[in-house]
C-alpha positions as CSV (number, residue, x, y, z in Angstrom):
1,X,34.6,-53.2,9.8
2,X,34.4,-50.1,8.4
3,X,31.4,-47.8,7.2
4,X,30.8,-47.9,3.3
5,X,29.5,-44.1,3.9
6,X,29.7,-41.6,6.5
7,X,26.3,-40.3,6.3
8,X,23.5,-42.0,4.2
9,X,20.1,-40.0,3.3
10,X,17.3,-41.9,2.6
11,X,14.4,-41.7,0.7
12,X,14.2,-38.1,-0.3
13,X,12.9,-36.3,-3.2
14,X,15.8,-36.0,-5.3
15,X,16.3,-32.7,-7.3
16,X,19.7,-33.2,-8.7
17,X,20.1,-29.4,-9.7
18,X,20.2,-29.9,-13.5
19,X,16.5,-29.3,-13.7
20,X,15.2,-32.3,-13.9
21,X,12.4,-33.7,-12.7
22,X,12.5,-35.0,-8.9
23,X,13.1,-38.7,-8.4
24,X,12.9,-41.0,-5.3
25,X,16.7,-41.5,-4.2
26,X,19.0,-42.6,-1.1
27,X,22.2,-40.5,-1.3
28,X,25.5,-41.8,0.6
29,X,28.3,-39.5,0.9
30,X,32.0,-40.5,2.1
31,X,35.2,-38.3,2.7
32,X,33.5,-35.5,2.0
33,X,31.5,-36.5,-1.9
34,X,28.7,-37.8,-2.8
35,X,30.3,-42.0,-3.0
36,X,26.7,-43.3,-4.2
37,X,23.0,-42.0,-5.0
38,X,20.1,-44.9,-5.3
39,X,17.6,-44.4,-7.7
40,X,14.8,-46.0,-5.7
41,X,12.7,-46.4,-9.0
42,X,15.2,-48.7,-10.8
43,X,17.8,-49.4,-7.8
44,X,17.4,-51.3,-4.2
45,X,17.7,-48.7,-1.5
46,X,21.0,-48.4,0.3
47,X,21.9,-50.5,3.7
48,X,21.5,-48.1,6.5
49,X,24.3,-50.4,8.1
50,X,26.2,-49.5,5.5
51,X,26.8,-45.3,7.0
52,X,27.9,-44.1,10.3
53,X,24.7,-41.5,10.5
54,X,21.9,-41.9,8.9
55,X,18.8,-39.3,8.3
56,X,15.8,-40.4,7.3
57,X,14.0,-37.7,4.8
58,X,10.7,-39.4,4.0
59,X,8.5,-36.5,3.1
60,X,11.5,-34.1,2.3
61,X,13.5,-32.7,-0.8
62,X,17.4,-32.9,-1.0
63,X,18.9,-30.4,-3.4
64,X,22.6,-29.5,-4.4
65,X,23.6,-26.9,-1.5
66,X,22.2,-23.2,-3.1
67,X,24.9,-21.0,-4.5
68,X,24.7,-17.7,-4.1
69,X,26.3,-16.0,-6.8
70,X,26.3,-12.1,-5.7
71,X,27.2,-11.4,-1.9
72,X,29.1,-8.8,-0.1
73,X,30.1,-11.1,2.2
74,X,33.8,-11.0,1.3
75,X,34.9,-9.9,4.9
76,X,32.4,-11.2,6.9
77,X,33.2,-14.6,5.9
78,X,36.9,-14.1,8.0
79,X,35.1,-12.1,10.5
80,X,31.9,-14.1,10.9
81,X,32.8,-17.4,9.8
82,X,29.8,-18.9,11.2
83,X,27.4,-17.3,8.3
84,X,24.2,-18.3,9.3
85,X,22.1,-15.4,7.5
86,X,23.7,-17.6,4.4
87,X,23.8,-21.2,6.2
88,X,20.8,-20.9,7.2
89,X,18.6,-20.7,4.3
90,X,20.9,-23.3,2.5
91,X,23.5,-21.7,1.1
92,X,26.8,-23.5,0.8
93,X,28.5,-21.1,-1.5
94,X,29.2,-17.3,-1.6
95,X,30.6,-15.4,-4.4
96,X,31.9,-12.4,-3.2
97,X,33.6,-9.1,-4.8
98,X,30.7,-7.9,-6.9
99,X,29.7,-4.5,-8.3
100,X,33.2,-3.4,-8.1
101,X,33.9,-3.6,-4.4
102,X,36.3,-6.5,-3.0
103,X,38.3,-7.2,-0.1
104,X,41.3,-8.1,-2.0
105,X,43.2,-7.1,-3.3
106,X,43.2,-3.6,-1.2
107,X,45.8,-0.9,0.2
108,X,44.0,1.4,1.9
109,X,45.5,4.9,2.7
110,X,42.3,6.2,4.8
111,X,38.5,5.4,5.5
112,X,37.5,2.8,2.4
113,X,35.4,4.8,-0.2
114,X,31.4,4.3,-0.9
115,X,30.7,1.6,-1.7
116,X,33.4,-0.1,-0.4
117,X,32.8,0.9,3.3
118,X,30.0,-1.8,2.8
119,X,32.3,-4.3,3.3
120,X,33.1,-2.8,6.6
121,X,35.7,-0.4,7.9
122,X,38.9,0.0,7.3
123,X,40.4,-2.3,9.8
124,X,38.5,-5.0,7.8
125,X,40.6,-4.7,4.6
126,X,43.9,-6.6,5.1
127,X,44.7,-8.1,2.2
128,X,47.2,-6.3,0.0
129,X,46.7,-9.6,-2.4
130,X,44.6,-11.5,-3.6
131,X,46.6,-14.8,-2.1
132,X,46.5,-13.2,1.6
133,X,42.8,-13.1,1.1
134,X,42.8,-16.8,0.0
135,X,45.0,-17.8,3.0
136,X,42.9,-15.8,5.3
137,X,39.9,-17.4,4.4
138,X,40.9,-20.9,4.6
139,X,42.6,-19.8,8.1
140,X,39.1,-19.1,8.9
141,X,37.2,-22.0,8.0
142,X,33.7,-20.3,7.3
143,X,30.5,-22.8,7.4
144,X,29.9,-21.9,3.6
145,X,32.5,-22.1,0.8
146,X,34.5,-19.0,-1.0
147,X,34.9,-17.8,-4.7
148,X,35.2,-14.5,-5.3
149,X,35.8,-12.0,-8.2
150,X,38.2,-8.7,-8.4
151,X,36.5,-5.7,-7.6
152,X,37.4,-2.7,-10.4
153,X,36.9,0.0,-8.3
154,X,39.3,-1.7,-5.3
155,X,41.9,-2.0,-8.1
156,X,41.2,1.9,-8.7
157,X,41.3,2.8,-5.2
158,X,44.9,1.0,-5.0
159,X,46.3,3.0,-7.7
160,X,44.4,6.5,-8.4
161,X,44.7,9.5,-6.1
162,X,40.6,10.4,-7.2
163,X,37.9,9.1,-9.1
164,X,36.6,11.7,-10.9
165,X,38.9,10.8,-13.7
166,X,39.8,8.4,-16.3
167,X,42.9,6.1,-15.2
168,X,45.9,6.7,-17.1
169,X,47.8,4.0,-19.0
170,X,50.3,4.0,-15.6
171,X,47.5,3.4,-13.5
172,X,45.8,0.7,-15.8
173,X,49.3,-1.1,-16.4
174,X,49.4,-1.4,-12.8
175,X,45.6,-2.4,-11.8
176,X,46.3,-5.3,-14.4
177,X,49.2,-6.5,-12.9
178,X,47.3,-6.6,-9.4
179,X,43.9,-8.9,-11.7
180,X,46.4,-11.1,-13.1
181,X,48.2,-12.4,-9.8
182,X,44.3,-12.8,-8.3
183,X,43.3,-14.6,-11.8
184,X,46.8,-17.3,-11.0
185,X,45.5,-17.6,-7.5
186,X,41.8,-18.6,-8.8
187,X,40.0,-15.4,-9.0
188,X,36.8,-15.9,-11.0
189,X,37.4,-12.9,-12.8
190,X,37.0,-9.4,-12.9
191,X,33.8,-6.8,-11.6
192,X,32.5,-3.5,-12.2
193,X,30.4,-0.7,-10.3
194,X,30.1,1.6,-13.1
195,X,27.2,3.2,-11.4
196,X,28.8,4.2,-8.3
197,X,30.6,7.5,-8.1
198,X,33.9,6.1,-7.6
199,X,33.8,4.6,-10.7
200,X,31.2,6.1,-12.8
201,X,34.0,8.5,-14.4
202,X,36.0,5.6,-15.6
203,X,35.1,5.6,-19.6
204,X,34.4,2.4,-21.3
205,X,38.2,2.1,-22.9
206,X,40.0,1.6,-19.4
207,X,37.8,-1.5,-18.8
208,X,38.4,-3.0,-21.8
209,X,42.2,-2.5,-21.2
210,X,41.7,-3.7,-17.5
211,X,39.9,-6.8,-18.5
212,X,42.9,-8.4,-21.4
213,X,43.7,-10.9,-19.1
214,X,40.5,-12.3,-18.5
215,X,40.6,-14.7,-21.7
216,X,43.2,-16.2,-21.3
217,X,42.7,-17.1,-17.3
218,X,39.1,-18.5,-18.5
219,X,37.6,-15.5,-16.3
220,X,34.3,-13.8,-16.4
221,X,33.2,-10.3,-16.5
222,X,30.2,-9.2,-14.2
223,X,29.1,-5.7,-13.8
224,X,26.7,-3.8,-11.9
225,X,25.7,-1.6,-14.8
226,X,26.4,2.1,-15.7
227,X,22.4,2.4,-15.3
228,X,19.6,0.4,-14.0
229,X,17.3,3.4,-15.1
230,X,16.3,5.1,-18.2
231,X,19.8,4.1,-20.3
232,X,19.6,1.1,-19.0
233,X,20.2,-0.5,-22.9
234,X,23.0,1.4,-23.5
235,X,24.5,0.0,-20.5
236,X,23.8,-3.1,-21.5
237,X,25.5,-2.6,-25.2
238,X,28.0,-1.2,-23.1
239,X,28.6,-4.6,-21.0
240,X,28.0,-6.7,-24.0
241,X,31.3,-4.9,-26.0
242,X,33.8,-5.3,-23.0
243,X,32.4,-9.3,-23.0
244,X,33.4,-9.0,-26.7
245,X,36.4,-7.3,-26.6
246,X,37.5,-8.9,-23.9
247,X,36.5,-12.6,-25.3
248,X,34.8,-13.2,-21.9
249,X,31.2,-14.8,-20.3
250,X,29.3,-11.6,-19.5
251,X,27.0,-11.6,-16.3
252,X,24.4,-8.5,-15.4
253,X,24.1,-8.2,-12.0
254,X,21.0,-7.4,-9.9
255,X,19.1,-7.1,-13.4
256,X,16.3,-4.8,-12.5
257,X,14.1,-2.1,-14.2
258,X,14.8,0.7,-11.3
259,X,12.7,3.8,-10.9
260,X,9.1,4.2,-12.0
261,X,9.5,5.5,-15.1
262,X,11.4,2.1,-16.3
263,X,8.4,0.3,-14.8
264,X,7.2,-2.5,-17.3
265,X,10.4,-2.4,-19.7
266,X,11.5,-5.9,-18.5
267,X,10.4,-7.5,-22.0
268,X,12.5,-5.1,-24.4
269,X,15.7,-5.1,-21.4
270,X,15.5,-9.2,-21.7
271,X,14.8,-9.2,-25.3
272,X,18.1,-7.0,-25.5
273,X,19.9,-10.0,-23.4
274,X,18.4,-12.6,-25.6
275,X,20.2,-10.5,-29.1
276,X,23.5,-10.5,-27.4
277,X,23.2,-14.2,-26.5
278,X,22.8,-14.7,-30.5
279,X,27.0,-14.0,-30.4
280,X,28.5,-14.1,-26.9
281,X,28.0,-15.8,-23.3
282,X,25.2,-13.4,-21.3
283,X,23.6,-14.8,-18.1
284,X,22.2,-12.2,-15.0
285,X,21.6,-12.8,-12.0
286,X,18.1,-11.6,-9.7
287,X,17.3,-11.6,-6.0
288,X,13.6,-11.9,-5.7
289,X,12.3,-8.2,-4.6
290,X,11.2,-5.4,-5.4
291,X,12.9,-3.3,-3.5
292,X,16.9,-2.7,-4.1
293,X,19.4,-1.8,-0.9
294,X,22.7,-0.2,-1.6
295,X,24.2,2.9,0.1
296,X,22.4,6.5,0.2
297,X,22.5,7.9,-3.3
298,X,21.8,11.5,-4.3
299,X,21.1,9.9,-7.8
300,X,18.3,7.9,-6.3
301,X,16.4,9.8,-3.9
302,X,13.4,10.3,-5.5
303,X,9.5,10.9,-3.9
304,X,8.2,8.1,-6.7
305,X,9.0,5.7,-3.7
306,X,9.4,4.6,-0.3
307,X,13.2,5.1,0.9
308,X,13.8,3.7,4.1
309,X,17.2,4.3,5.7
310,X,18.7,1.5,7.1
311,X,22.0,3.4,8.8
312,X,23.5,6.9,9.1
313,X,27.1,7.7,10.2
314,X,26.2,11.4,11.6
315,X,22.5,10.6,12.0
316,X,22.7,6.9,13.7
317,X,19.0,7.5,15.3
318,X,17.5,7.9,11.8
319,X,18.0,4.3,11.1
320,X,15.0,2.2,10.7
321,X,12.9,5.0,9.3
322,X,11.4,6.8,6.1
323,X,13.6,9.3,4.0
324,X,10.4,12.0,3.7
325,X,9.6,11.4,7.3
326,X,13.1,12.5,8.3
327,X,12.9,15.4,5.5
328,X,9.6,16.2,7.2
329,X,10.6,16.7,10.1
330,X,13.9,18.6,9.8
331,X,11.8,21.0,7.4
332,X,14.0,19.9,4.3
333,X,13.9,18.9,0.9
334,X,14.6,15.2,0.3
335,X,18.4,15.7,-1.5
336,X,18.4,17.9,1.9
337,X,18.3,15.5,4.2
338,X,20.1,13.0,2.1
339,X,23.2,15.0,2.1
340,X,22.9,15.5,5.3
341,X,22.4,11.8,6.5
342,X,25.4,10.4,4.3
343,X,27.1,8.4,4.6
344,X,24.3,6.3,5.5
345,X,22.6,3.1,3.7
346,X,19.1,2.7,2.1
347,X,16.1,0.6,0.9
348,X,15.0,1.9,-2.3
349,X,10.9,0.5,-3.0
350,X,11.7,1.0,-6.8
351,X,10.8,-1.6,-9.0
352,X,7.3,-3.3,-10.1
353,X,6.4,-6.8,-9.2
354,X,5.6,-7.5,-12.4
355,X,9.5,-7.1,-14.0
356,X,10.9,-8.9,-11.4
357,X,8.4,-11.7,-12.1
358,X,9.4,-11.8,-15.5
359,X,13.3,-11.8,-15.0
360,X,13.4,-14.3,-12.3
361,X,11.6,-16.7,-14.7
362,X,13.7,-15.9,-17.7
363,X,16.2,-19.2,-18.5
364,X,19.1,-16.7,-18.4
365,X,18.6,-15.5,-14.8
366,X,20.5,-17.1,-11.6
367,X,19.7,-16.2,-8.0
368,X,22.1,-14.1,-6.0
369,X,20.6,-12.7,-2.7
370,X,23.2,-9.1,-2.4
371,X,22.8,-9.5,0.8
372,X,24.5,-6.3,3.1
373,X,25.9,-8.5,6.1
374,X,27.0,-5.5,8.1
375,X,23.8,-3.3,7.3
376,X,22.3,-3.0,11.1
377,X,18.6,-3.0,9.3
378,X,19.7,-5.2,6.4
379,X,17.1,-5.7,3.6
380,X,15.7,-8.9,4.0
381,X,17.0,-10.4,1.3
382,X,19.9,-11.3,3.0
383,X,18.4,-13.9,5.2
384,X,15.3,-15.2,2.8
385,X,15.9,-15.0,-0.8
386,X,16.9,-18.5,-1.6
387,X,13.7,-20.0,0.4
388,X,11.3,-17.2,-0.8
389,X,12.5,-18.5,-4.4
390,X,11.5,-21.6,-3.7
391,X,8.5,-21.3,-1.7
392,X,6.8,-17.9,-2.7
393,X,7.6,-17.8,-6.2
394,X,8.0,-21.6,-7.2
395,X,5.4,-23.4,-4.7
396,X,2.9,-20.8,-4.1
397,X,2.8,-18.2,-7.2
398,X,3.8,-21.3,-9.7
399,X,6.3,-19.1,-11.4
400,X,8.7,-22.0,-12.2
401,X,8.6,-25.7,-11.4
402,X,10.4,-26.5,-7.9
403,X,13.2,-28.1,-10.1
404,X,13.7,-25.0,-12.4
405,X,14.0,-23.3,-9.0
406,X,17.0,-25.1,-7.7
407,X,18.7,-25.4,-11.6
408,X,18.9,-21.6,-10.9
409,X,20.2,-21.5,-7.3
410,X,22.6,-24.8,-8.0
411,X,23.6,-26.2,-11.4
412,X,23.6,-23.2,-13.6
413,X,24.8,-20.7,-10.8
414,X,27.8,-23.7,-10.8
415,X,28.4,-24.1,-14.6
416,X,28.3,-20.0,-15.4
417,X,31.1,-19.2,-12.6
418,X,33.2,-22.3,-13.1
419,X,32.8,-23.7,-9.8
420,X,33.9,-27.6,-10.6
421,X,32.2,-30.7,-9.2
422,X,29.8,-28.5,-7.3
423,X,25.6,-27.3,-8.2
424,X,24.6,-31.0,-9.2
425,X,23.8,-33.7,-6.7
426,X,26.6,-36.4,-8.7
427,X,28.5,-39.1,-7.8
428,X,32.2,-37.9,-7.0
429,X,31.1,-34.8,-6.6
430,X,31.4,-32.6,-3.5
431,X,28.5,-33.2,-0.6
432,X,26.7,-29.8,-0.3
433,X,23.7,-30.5,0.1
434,X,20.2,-29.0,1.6
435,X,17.0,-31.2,3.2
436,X,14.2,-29.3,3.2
437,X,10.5,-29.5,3.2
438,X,8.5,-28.5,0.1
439,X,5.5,-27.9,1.5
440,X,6.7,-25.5,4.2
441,X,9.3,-23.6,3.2
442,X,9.4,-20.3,3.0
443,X,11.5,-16.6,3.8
444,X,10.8,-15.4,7.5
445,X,12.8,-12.4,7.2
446,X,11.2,-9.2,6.7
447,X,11.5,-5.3,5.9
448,X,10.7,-4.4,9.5
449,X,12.0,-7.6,10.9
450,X,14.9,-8.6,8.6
451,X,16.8,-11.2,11.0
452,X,15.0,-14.1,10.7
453,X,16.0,-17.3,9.7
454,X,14.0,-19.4,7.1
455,X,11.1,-22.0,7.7
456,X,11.3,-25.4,6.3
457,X,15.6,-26.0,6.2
458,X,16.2,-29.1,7.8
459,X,19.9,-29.8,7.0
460,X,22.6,-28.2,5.4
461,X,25.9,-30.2,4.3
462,X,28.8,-28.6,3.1
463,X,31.7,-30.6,1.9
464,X,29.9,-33.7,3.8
465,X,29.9,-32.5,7.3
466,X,26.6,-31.5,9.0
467,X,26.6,-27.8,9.6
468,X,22.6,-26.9,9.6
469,X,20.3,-29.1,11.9
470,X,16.7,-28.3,13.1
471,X,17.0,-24.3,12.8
472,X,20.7,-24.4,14.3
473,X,24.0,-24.5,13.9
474,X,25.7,-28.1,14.8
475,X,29.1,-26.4,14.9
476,X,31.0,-27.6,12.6
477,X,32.1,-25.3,9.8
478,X,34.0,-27.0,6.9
479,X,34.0,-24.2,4.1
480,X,36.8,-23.6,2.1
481,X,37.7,-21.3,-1.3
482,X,36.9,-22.4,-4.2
483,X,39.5,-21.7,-7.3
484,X,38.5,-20.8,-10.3
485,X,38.2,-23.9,-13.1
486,X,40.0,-24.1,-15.5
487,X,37.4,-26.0,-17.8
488,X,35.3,-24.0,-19.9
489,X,31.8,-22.1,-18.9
490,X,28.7,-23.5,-20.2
């Protein structure tokens, strides 16, 4: 006779991902869903005759599978399907194509262009269209699942011959075109980099032209911002028009108070969020540092801080190790040694504890980890910020309550992308799921030592198969992409 469930969970704590308070459950999940969840304070428990496999989680917390809702991982999860920086500390989903930068769709004609040669080189980029990109990662079968937005300065490097410029109404028409046939094949929507070089010259009226067919496709508009620094609210205003304009959820990504002189304006940025949310859909996303990682930027190289250099094309041997100590050494200025080191990535030390406290706790705020998967130092981030949420800021520093903590990695980061039946723990909806330990877990990875996997993960499900077990991989890797829905964003 057959088995009522594939794999039955028993007697966890239950955090359903909607904030709610944990309850006492047995979870059964079948063909892939979640067929059946016990509510041991008002239901009998579940036959463990009833499954095929059954794990026993007395003692443990089950929690929708995290989502992480800004990664760069949109070649990595072709080239590395296995993921386990991402697997590993829980995460089932990855939204890729943020701050501008995508994988598709892309024509390259040499070398990809900061900051897209964080994605990788330029054998790595072979997706013309968005669809080939689709097709390429279901070919691949990562262990974690796959949405992913448009990058605006990939659509610029398709179609303009330099960046220092505005597009023209050409150029525009045709970087459209390119959006809408990634919107019909489920694109989430549409990014920005305004910050970057390659798209800092790019005036406010060519995004608001680029984003018309976000509406109607029930897309989304996020943007790394013009400036994390000084004009940091006039980036914002600028990000809350184009969400207007554009009759589009706006999300701020990587919202942060950069450089020392923006130390301690958290409360007026967030009150600023909070105004616009008086008249349009804002949300932001947070990774839970201090410290930012991006490529080496003359703009940012400051003494205020600790830069550490994480790679360097014509300096390879400088990676690993201080900005002013290299500057120091060869006798230089900093902007000196910068030049010289590009390209090359960095750490920037540059914001207070004290902001990122009070943005990570603000109701608005999902957790994204923007991770750099093929940084050879990467900040740590990439393998810890989803168990560091949960462990140093929830359980140890009482920021939030452990269930605000997974509303923000699960439900929320689900309901403001559109990602249907996924982020709540919910009968007939997909089984990903993580088991893990309250009490213990926590981010292993550090600054010096960045590839560590997390303490305290002791099973990861996505789409119902086992993929995470007792700090390893089982194997099996049933990711898949994830359209867009159609339904409307909370």
């Amino acid at each position: 006779m057959p088995h009522l469930f594939d794999t039955l969970i028993r007697c966890v704590l239950l955090l359903d991902g909607s904030g709610a308070a944990a309850r006492m459950a047995d979870v059964g999940v079948r063909d892939g869903r979640i067929a059946r969840i016990a509510w041991l304070d008002e239901d009998a428990p579940l036959d463990p005759g009833s499954a095929a496999h059954v794990v026993e989680g007395h003692g443990l917390a089950l929690a929708p599978g995290f989502i992480d809702v800004h990664t760069h991982d949109d070649t990595n999860v072709v080239r590395e399907p296995a993921m386990t920086p991402k697997l590993s500390q829980g995460v089932t989903t990855v939204i890729v194509g943020n701050c501008g930068i995508s994988a598709a769709p892309v024509t390259l004609a040499g070398d990809p262009p900061d900051p897209m040669n964080l994605l990788g080189h330029a054998d790595a980029f072979r997706y013309p269209d968005f669809r080939s990109y689709v097709a390429a990662v279901n070919a691949a079968q990562p262990s974690v699942n796959v949405a992913a937005l448009v990058g605006h300065t990939a659509l610029r490097s398709n179609h303009m011959d330099r960046f220092d410029r505005a597009a023209s109404a050409d150029e525009i028409t045709a970087m459209r075109a390119q959006l809408q046939e990634a919107l019909d094949a489920g694109a989430l929507g549409l990014s920005t980099g305004l910050a970057y070089a390659n798209a800092f010259s790019a005036p406010t009226e060519e995004v608001l032209a680029l984003a018309a067919p976000l509406a109607d496709a029930g897309g989304l508009y996020a943007t790394h911002l013009r400036s994390e620094f000084a004009e940091i609210l006039e980036a914002m205003d600028e990000a809350f028009r184009i969400g207007r304009h554009a009759r589009v959820p706006v999300v701020i990504s990587h919202l942060k108070c950069a450089g020392v002189a923006n130390w301690g304006r958290s409360g007026e940025v967030l009150d600023a969020l909070e105004h616009a949310q008086r008249w349009q859909q804002v949300g932001c996303d947070c990774y839970p540092y201090a410290a930012s990682s991006s490529t080496l930027d003359l703009k940012q190289v400051t003494g205020d801080f600790d830069i550490l250099v994480t790679w360097s094309e014509p300096e390879p041997a400088m990676g690993g190790r201080l900005l002013a100590d290299i500057a120091n050494e060869w006798g230089v200025d900093l902007h000196t040694a910068a030049r010289r080191l590009q390209p090359a990535g960095a750490v920037y030390h540059g914001m207070e504890e004290a902001d990122v406290d009070r943005i990570l706790r603000h109701p608005a705020t999902v957790i994204g980890s923007d991770g750099l998967p093929n940084d050879p130092l990467p900040h740590p981030r990439l393998w810890g910020a989803f168990p560091r949420v949960l462990g140093h800021y929830a359980r140890d520093r009482e920021l939030f309550p452990l269930a605000v903590a997974v509303n923000k990695m699960t439900g929320l980061s689900a309901e403001r992308f559109g990602l249907a039946e996924r982020g709540f723990v919910r009968e007939g909806y997909w089984a990903d799921l993580v088991l893990f330990d309250p009490a213990t877990i926590r981010d292993a990875a550090t600054f010096t030592e960045p590839v560590a996997p997390a303490e305290g993960i002791a099973a990861v499900w996505v789409n119902g198969e086992l993929s995470w077990q007792q700090r390893a991989p089982t194997g099996l890797r049933a990711g898949r992409f994830i359209p867009r829905a159609p339904a409307a964003r909370a």
